[in-house]
N, C-alpha and C positions, 0 to 999 in steps of 0.2 A: 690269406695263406702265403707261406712261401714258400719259395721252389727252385730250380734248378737241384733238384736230386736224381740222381739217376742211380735206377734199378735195372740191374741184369740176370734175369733168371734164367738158370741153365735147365731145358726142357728133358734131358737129357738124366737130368738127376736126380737121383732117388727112386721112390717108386710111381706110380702112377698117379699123382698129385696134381697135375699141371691143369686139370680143369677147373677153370674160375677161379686159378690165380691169383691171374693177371689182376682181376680184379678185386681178389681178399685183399692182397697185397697194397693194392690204390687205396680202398678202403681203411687200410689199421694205420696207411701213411697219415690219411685225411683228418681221420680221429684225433691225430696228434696236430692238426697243423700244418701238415707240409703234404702240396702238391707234388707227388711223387710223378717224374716219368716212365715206364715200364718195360724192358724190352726184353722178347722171350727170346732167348739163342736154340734154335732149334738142333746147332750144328757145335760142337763144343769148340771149333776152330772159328765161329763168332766171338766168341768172349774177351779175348785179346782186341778186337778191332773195337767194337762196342766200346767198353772201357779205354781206352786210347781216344776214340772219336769225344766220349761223353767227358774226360778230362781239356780236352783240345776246345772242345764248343764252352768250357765254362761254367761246369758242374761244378755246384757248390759241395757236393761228396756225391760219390761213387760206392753203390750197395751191391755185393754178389750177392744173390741166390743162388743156392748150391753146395757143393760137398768141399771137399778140402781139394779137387782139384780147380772150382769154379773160382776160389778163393784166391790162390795161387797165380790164375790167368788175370783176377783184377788188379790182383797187389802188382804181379811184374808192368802190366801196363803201367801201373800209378807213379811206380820206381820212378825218382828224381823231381816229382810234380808235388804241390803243394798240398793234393787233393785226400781229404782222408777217405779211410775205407768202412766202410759197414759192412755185417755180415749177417744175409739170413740163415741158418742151418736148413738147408730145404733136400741133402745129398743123405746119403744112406750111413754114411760112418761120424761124416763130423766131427776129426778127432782136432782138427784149431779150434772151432769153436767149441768144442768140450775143454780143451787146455787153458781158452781164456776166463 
């Protein structure tokens, strides 16, 4: 498998979804091949740090989980970095990832 992906799911988004996740989430990375790492932001002013930390240490891409604002917190971290972005829709309106 390979890896260095990081995953940031914002706990905070959406509706009451966040139970067992973390771990659907590992799981549909796995099925394809990649060892996903997973980290839930309980706090939406994590998502900026997480993503910053996860581009710094060497993240082969950077995935939000979350709505159009979690999206937002990963993209401006990424700003200037090489690192591409992924997106889960996991936030309640979703209108980036409906536009892409």
């Amino acid at each position: 498998m390979s890896s260095n992906v990081e995953v940031i799911i914002n706990a905070a988004a959406g509706a009451s979804w966040t139970d067992g996740v973390e771990r659907a989430v590992a799981e549909a990375f796995a099925s394809c091949g990649v060892d996903a790492r997973i980290a839930l932001a309980r706090e939406a002013s994590e998502i900026f740090e997480l993503a910053r930390d996860a581009a710094s240490n060497g993240a082969r891409a950077v995935v939000a989980g979350g709505g159009d604002g979690t999206v937002a917190a990963v993209a401006s971290a990424l700003a200037g970095t090489d690192r591409p972005i992924g997106v889960l829709p996991l936030g309640t309106l979703n209108h980036f990832a409906k536009d892409l």
